[in-house]
C-alpha positions as CSV (number, residue, x, y, z in Angstrom):
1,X,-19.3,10.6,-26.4
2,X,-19.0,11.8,-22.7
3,X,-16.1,11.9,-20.9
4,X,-16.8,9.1,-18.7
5,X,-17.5,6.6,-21.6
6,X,-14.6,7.3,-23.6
7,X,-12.4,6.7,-20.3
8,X,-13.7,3.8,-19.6
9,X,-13.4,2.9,-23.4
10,X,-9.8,3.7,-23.0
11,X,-9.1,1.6,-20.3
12,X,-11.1,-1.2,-21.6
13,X,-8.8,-1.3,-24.8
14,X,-5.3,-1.3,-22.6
15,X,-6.9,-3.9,-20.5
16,X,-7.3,-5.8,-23.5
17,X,-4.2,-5.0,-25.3
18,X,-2.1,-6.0,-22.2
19,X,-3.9,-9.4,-21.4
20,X,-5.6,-8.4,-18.7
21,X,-9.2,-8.1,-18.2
22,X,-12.0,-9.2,-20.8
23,X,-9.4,-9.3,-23.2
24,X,-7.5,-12.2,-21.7
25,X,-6.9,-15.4,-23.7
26,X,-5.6,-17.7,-20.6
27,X,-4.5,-17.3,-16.6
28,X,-1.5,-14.9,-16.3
29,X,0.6,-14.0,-13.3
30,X,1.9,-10.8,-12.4
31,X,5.4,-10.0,-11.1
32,X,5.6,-6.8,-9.3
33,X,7.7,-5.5,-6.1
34,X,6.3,-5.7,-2.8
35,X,5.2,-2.1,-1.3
36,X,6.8,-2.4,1.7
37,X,9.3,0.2,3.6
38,X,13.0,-0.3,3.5
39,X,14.6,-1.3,6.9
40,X,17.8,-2.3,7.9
41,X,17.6,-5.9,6.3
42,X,14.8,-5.9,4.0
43,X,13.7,-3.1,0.7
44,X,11.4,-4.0,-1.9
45,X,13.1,-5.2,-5.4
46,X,11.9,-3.7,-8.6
47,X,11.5,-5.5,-11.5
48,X,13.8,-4.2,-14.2
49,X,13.6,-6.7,-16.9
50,X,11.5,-10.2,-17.3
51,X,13.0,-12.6,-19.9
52,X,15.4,-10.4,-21.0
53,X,12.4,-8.4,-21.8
54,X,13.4,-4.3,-20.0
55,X,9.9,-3.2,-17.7
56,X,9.1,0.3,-17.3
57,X,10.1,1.0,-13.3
58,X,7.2,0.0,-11.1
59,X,5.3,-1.7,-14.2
60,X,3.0,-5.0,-13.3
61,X,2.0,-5.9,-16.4
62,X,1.1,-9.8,-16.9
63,X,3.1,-12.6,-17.9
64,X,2.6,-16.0,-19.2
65,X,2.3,-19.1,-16.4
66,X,6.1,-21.0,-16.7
67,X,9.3,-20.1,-15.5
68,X,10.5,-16.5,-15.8
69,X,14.1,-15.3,-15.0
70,X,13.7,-11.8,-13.4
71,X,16.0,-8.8,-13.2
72,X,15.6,-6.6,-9.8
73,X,16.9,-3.6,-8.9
74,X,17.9,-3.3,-5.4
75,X,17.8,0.2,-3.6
76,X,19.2,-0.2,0.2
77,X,19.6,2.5,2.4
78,X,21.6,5.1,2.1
79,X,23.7,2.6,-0.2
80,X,24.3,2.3,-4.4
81,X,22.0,0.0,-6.2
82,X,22.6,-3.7,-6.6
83,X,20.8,-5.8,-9.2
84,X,20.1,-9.2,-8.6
85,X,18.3,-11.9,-10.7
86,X,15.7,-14.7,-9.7
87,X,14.0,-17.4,-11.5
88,X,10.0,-17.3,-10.3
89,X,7.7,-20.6,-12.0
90,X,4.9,-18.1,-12.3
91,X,1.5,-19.9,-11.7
92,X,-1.6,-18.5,-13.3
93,X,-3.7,-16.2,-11.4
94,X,-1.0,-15.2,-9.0
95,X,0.9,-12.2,-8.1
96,X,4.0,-12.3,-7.1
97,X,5.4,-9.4,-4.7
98,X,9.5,-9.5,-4.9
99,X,11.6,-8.1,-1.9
100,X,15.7,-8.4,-1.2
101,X,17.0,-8.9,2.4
102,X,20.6,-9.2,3.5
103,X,21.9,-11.5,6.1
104,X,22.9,-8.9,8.6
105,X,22.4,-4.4,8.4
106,X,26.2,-4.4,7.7
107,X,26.1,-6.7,5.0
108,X,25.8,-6.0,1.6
109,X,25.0,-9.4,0.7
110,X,21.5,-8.3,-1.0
111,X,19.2,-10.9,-2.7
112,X,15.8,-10.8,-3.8
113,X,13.2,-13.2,-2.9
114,X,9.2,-13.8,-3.6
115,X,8.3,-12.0,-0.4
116,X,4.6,-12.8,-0.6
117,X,2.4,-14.6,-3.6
118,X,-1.8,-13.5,-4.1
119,X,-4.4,-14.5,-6.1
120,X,-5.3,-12.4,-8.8
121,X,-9.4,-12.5,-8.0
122,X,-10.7,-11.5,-11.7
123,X,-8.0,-13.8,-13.4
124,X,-9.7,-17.0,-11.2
125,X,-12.9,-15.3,-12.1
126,X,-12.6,-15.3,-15.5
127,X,-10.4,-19.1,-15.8
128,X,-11.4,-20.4,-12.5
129,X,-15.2,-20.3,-12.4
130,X,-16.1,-22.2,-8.9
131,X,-13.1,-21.8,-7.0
């Protein structure tokens, strides 16, 4: 087998095995933080754990649609490390990209948020035919 088959094989199979992709059985959502730079009142929040469930840092993996409660680590500026928790009713075919923000730059009042949702195009592709 050439190289080029057996990557794509590989990825094909942890496509499948992670419900995305041809292997998906319904819509999924993904919860991921938003790739933004840090500023004075606003970092992205990382997604530590989803359901109780711990997430490799910076991993989007899918979820089921339904309510989620989600663990975030916050890094601000120059400061130590705050985690926070949110509750996110996770649609299917979205992605939802998580942020924190404080009410003022000398605050340490950090919470995360659903900084911006997207539509997952292949999920609406595959579940969504039409739209």
């Amino acid at each position: 087998m050439k190289k080029i088959e057996f990557g794509i094989l590989i990825l094909s199979t942890a496509l499948a095995a992670c419900g995305t992709g041809p292997g998906a059985k319904a819509p999924y959502a993904i919860i991921e933080a938003q790739p933004i730079a840090a500023t004075d009142t606003t970092v992205p929040a990382y997604v530590m754990a989803i359901d109780g469930q711990e997430r490799a840092l910076r991993s989007d993996g899918p979820v089921s649609t339904g309510p989620h409660t989600v663990d975030v680590s916050i890094q601000p500026p120059g400061g130590n490390t705050v985690r926070s928790a949110l509750t996110i009713d996770a649609k299917g075919c979205k992605r939802y990209l998580l942020a924190a923000k404080r009410s003022s730059p000398t605050s340490n009042d950090w919470s995360a948020f659903v900084a911006d949702t997207r539509t997952i195009d292949e999920c609406v592709t595959m579940f969504q035919p039409g739209k």
